[in-house]
C-alpha positions as CSV (number, residue, x, y, z in Angstrom):
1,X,0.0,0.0,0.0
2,X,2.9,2.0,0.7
3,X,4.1,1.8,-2.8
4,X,0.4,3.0,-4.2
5,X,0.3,6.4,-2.1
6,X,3.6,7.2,-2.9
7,X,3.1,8.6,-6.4
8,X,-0.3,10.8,-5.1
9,X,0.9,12.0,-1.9
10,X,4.5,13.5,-4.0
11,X,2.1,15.0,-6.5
12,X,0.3,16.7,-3.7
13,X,3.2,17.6,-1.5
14,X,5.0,21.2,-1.4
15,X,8.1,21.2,-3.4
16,X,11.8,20.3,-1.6
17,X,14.0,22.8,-0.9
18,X,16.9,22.8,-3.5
19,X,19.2,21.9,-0.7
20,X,16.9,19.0,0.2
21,X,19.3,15.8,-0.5
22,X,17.0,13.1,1.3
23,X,14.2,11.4,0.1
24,X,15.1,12.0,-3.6
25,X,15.7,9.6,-6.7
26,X,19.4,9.2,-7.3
27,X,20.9,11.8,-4.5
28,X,22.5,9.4,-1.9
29,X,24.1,9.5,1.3
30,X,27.4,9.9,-0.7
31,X,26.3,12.7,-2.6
32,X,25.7,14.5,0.2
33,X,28.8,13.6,1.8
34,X,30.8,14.8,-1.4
35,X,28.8,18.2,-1.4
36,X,29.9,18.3,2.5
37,X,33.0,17.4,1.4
38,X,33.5,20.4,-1.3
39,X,31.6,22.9,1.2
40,X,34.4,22.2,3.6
41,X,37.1,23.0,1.4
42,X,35.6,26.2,0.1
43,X,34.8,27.4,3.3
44,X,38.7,26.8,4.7
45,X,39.7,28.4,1.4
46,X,38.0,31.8,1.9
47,X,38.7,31.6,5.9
48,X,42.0,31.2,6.1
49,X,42.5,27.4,6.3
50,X,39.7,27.9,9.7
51,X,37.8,24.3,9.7
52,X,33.8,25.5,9.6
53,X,31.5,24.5,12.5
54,X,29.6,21.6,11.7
55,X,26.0,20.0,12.9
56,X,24.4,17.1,12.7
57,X,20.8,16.4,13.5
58,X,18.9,12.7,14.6
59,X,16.0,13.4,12.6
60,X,15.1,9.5,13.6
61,X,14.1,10.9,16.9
62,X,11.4,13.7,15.3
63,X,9.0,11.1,14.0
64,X,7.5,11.0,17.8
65,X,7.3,14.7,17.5
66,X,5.6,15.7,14.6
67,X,2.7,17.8,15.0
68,X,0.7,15.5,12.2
69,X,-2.3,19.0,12.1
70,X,0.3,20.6,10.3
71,X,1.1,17.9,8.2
72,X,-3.2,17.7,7.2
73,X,-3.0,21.7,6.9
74,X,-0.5,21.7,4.7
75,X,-2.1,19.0,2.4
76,X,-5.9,19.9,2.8
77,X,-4.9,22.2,0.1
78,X,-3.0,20.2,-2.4
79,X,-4.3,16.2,-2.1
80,X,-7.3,14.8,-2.9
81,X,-10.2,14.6,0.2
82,X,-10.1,10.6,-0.3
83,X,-5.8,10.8,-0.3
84,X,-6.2,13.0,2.5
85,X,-8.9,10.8,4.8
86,X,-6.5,7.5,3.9
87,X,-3.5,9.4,5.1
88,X,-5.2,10.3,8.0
89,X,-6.2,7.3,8.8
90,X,-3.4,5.8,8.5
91,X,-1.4,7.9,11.0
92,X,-4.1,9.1,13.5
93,X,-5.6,5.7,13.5
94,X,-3.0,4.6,15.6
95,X,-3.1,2.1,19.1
96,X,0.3,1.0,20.5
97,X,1.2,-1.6,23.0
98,X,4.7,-2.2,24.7
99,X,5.5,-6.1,25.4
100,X,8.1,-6.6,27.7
101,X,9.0,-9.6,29.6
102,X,5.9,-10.9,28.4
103,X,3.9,-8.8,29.7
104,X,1.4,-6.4,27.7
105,X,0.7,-2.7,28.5
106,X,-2.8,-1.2,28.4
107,X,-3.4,0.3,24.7
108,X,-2.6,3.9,24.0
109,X,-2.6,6.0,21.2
110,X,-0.2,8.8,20.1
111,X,-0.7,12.4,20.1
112,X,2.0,13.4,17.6
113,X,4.8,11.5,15.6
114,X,4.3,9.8,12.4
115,X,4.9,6.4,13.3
116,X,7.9,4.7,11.2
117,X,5.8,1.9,10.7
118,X,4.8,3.2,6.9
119,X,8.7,3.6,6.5
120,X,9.3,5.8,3.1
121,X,5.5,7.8,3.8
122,X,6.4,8.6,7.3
123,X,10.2,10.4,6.4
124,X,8.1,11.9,3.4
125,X,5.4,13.7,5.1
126,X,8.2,14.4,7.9
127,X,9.4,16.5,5.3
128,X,6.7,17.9,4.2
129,X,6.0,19.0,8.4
130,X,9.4,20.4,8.3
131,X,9.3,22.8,4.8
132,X,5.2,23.4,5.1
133,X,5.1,26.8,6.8
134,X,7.7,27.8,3.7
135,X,5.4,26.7,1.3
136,X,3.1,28.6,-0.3
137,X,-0.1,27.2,-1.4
């Protein structure tokens, strides 16, 4: 099912950022190493061989943190209403129990996150929470 939504849910999706290197057909984690890589060098060339400052983010750990309204916001105005209720569905539609040692918790459901469960849909419309309030509609 995963597979079937993809095509829609990119149609209807705000565009990625130039600078955008996941989540795209042929740009690897290689590429993006590479374009590090270069940025690196240009920057000690123009600072006076000064190494820049770099970050890296987890962005495994924002899947429990997305605020998924946003997420419907933003595509209320771009997917279809039947794209949109099976998305919906699909995330806010969510129970989760925690087995350990055997023993089963009580039932709960998530607030926020988009559960990594739909793998390749969840990092996509993690994206899409992340560049939304750039977009315009």
């Amino acid at each position: 099912m995963e597979q079937c939504l993809r095509i829609p849910l990119h149609e209807s999706s705000p565009p990625l950022d130039l600078a955008q290197g996941g989540f795209r057909p042929q740009r690897s984690a290689m590429d993006q190493a590479l374009c590090l890589h270069e940025l690196a060098q240009r920057h000690r060339i123009i600072n006076n061989n000064r190494n820049p400052i770099l970050v890296f983010l987890d962005i495994k750990s924002a899947y429990d943190t997305v605020d998924r309204n946003i997420i419907w916001r933003e595509l209320e105005t771009r997917a279809s209403y039947p794209l949109l209720g099976l998305l919906r569905s699909l995330f806010d539609d969510v129970s989760i129990q925690v087995l350990l040692s055997g023993a089963t918790s009580d039932s709960f459901h998530p607030a926020t996150g988009v559960l990594p469960r739909l793998h390749s849909l969840s990092t996509f419309i993690s994206v899409i929470h992340q560049f939304a309030p750039q977009c315009p509609p």
